[in-house]
C-alpha positions as CSV (number, residue, x, y, z in Angstrom):
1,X,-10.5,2.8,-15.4
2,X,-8.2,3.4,-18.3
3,X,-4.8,2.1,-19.0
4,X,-1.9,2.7,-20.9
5,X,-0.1,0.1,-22.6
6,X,3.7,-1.4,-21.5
7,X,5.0,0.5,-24.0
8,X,3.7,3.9,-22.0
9,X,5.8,3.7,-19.7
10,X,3.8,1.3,-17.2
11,X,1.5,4.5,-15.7
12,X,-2.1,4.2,-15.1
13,X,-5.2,6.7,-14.1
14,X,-7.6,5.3,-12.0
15,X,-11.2,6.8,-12.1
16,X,-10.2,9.2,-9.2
17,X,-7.6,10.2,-10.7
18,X,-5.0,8.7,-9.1
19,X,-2.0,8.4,-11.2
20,X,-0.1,4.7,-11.0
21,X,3.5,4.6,-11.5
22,X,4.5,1.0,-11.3
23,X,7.2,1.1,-8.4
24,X,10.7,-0.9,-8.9
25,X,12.7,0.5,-6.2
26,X,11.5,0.9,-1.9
27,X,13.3,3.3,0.0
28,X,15.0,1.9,3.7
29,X,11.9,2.6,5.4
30,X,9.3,0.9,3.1
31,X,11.6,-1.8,3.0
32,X,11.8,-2.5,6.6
33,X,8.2,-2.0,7.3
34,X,7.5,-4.8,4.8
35,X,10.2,-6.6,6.3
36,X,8.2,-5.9,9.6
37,X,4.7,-7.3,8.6
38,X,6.5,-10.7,7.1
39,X,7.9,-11.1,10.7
40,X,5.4,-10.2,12.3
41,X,3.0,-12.4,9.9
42,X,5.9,-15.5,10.6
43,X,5.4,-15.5,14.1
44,X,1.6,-16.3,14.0
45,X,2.6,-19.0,11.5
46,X,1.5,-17.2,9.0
47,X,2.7,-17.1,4.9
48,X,4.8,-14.3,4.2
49,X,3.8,-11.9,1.5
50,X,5.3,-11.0,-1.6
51,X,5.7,-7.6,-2.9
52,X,4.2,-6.7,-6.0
53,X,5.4,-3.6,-7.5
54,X,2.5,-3.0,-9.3
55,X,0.4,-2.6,-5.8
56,X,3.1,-0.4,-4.7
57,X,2.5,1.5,-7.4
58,X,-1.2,2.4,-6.6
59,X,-0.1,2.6,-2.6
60,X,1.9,5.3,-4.2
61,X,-1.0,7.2,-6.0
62,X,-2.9,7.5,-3.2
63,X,0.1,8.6,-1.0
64,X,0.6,11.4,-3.2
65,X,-3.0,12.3,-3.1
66,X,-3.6,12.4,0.6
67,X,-0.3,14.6,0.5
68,X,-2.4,16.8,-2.0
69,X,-5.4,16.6,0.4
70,X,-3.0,17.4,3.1
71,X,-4.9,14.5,5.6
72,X,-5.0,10.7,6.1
73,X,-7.6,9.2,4.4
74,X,-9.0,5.8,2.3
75,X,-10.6,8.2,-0.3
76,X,-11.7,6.5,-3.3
77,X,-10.6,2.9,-1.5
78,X,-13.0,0.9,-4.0
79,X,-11.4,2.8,-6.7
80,X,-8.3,1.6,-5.9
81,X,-9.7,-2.1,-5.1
82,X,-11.0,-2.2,-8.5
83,X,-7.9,-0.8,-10.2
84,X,-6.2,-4.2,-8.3
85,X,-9.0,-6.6,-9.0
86,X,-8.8,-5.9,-13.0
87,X,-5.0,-5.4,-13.3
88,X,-3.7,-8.5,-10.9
89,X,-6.9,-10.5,-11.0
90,X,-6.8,-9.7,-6.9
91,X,-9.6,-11.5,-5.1
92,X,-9.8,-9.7,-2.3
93,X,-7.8,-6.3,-1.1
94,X,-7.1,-4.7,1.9
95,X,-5.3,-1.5,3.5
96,X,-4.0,0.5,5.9
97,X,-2.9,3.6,6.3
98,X,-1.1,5.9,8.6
99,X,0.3,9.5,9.0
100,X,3.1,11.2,11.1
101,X,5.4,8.3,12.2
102,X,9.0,8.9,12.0
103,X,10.1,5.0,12.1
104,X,9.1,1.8,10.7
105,X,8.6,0.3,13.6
106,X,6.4,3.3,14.9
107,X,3.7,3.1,12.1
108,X,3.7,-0.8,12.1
109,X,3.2,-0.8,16.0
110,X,1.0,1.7,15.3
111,X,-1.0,-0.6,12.6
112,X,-0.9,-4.0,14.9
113,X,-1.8,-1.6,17.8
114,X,-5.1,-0.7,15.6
115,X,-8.0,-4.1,15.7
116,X,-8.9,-3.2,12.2
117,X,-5.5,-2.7,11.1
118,X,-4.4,-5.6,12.4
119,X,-6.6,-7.8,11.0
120,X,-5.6,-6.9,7.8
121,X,-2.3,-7.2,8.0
122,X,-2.9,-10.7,9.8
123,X,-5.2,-12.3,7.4
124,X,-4.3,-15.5,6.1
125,X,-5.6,-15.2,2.7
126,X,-3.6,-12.1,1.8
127,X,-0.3,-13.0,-0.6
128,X,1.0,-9.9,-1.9
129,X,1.2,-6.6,-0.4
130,X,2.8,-2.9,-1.7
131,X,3.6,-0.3,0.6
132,X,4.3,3.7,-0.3
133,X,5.5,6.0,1.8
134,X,6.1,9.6,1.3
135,X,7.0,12.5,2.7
136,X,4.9,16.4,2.3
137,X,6.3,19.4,2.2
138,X,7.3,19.9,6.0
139,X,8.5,16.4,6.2
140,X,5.8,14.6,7.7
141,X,5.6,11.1,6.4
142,X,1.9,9.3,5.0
143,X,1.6,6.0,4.5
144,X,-0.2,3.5,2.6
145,X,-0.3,-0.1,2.2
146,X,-2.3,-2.4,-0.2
147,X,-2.8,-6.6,0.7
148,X,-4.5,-8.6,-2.0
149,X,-5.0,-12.3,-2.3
150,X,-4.0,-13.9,-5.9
């Protein structure tokens, strides 16, 4: 992997090419679908997670590339892993990710729904999560999500 400095504007490449924009704003639909997991994650007594824009930031490069590829996918997943292990000193890292849902509620249903979704988004060592979602050129919506444990 190589990185850019702070003063470049906080973007990254990762070895697939993957450009990382770190992330400081979340659209109404990212929002509530974090906003979903938390509650979701509270009801099992679970922590909440925090968000970490620098996860959403690599969500968001590898929303933009399955857009690209024009199909769901976890592509160049340990990639991506290692890209979170070096730059947040992540532990452990975990995602999920969808494609088609029109609703927040949809694609997290979808997710809890899903045994291996769902048991990443119920782990209990997970403390920080990032979430992209975009939309491709005849408005259908991908998704991806990042956990990792600090």
């Amino acid at each position: 992997m190589v990185s850019c400095s702070k003063e470049d504007d906080e973007i990254y490449f990762s070895k697939a090419n993957e450009v990382v924009v770190e992330k400081n704003s979340y659209s109404p639909l990212e929002t509530e679908i974090l906003n979903l997991i938390n509650n979701h994650r509270k009801t099992l007594n679970l922590s909440t997670l925090n968000t970490l824009n620098f996860v959403s930031g690599v969500a968001n490069g590898h929303t933009n590339y399955m857009i690209s590829k024009g199909e769901v996918n976890h592509d160049n997943f340990s990639q991506r892993s290692q890209t979170l292990i070096t730059m947040t000193n992540a532990k452990n890292v975990g995602e999920n990710v969808a494609f088609g849902y029109n609703s927040a509620q949809g694609v997290v249903n979808g997710w809890l729904n899903s045994s291996s979704h769902k048991s990443i988004i119920e782990n209990p060592s997970f403390t920080h999560f990032g979430i992209s979602t975009e939309s491709d050129g005849q408005g259908r919506n991908y998704f991806t999500h990042l956990f990792i444990s600090k």
